[in-house]
N, C-alpha and C positions, 0 to 999 in steps of 0.2 A: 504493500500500500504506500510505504513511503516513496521508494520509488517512481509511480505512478503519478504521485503528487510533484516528487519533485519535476518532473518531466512537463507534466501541466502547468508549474511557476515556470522553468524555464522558457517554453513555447511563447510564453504571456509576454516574457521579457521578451523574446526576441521578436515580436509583434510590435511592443512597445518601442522598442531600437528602431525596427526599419518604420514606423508611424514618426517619428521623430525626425530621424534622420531626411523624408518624404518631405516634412515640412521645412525643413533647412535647406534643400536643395532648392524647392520649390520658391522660397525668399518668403514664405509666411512664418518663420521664426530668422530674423536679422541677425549678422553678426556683432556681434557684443551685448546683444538680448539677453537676461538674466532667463531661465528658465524655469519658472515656479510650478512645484509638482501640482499642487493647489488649481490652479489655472489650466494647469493641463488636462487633470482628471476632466475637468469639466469639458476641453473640446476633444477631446478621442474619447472618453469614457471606459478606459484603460485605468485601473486598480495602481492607487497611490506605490504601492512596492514595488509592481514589475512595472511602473513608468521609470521609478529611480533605479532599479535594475539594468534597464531599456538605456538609458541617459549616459549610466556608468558605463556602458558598452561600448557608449560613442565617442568617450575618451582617450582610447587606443586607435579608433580612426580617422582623427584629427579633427572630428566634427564640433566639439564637447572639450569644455576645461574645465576642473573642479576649485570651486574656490575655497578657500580656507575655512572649513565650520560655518560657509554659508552659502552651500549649496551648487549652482552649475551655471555656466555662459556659453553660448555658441560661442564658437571660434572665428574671432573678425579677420576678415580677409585683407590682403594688404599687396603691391607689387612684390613687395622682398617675400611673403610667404610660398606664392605663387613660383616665383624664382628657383627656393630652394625647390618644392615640387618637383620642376621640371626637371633641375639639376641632379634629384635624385634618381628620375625616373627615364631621363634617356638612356645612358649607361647601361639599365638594368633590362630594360627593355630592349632595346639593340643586342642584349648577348640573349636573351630570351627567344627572341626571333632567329636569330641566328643558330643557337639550337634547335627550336622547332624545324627550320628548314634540315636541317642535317638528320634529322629525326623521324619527322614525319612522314605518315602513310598516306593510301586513299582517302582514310575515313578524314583525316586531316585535311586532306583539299577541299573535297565534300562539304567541307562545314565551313572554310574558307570561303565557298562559294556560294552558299545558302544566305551568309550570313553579310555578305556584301551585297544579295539580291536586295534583301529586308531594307537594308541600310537605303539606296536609291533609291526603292521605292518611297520609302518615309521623306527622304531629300525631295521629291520631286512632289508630293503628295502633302507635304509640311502644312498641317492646323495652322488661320490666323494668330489664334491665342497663343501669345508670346509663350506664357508659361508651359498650354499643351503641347508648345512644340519642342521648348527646349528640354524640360521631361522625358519627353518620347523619344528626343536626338538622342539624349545621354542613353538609352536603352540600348536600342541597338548598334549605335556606336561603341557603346563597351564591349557587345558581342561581338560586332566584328573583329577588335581589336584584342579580346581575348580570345577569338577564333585562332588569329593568327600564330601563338605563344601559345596555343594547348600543348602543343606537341613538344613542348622544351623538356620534360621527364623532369624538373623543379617544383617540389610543390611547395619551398618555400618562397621563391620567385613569383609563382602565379598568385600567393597568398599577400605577399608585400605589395606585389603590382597592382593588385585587385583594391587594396586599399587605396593607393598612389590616384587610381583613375577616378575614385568616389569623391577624394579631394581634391582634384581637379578641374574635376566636374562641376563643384561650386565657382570656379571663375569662367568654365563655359557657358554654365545658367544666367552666371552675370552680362556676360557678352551678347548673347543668344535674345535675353528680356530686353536688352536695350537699342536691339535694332528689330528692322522689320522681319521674322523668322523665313518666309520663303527669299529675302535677298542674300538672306545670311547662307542659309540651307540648300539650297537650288542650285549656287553655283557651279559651273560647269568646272570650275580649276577643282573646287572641292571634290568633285564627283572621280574628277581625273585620278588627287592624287589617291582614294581608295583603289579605284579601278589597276594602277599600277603598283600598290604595294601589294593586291592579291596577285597579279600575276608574275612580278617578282620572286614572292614567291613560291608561287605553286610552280614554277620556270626552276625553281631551287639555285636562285644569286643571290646569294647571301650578303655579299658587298654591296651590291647594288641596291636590295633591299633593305638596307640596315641604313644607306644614304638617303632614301627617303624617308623613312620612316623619323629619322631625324629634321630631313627639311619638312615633314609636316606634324610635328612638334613644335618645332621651332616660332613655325608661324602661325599656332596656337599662343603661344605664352606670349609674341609681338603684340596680338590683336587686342587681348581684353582691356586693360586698363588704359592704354591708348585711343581705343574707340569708343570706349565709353563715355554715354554721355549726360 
């Protein structure tokens, strides 16, 4: 029984994490927002423990700071945060990819190529609503881009990267809400550089691949705080 129960506080928590964390991508809880459990209960209707549970979770993926015996803030965003972000995160991704190519099967391609369909589709297809569409970009953009890095045989890489992309994704959502989403989304350069880092490599060039995948990083971490406005 104990068990059972604890399994059901867990799930609750991690219901309450990704509720939370939904709202922080989404810009309905701000960075440097205090986040009062109190206030919360009331708009998820998520049980005061596994909200604090939930909360505490999102401290390890950079969403969430705890403050001294009083309680919790989102994590405000900043250029220098962003920075290091990226700085973490091409490195590790470039050898990741770079593995997966050297690694990877059919089933690998397959999902390389299912998941670059999605992606277009969405780009081409892009919701008015700012927020539904930078939401739905961040979906299947992580897909695609974890498509790619499945196959590195890393599971601690896919676990660190997987975090890497969630908080990154907070200066996409920034980017993405403050321009018009189908000019942002639709771009034909955008559409390119996915289309060439799948066939890169599903082609298995790993140099080549691992050079874009850096020039379209790159001009991710340019655009946000620059274009914003």
């Amino acid at each position: 029984m104990e068990d059972i129960a604890a399994k059901g506080a867990d799930t609750q928590a991690a219901i309450a994490a990704e509720t939370i964390s939904t709202m922080i991508l989404s810009g309905d809880l701000k960075g440097g927002e205090r986040l009062k459990i109190r206030d919360l209960v009331k708009q998820t209707g998520i049980g005061a423990t596994p909200l604090r549970e939930g909360v505490s979770r999102l401290i390890d993926r950079g969403f969430v700071k705890a403050l001294d015996r009083r309680g919790f803030r989102v994590t405000e965003t900043s250029a220098k945060d962003l920075e290091d972000i990226m700085r973490t995160r091409l490195p590790l991704e470039s050898e990741a990819l770079r593995l997966a190519i050297e690694k990877g099967d059919d089933q690998w391609e397959a999902q390389i190529v299912s998941t670059l369909h999605r992606l277009v589709n969405f780009m081409n297809w892009a919701p008015h609503d700012p927020r539904e569409a930078a939401l739905g970009f961040d979906a299947v953009h992580k897909a695609f881009h974890t498509a790619l890095i499945s196959a590195c045989g890393s599971e601690r890489m896919l676990a660190f990267l997987d975090m890497l992309y969630d908080q990154g994704f907070r200066y996409r959502h920034l980017m993405l809400t403050h321009h018009d989403p189908r000019q942002r989304l639709q771009g034909a350069q955008r559409i390119e550089e996915h289309n060439v880092l799948a066939e890169l490599a599903i082609k298995r060039k790993p140099r080549e691949a691992v050079e874009a995948l850096q020039r379209h990083l790159s001009t991710f971490s340019g655009d946000v705080f620059k274009n914003k406005s």
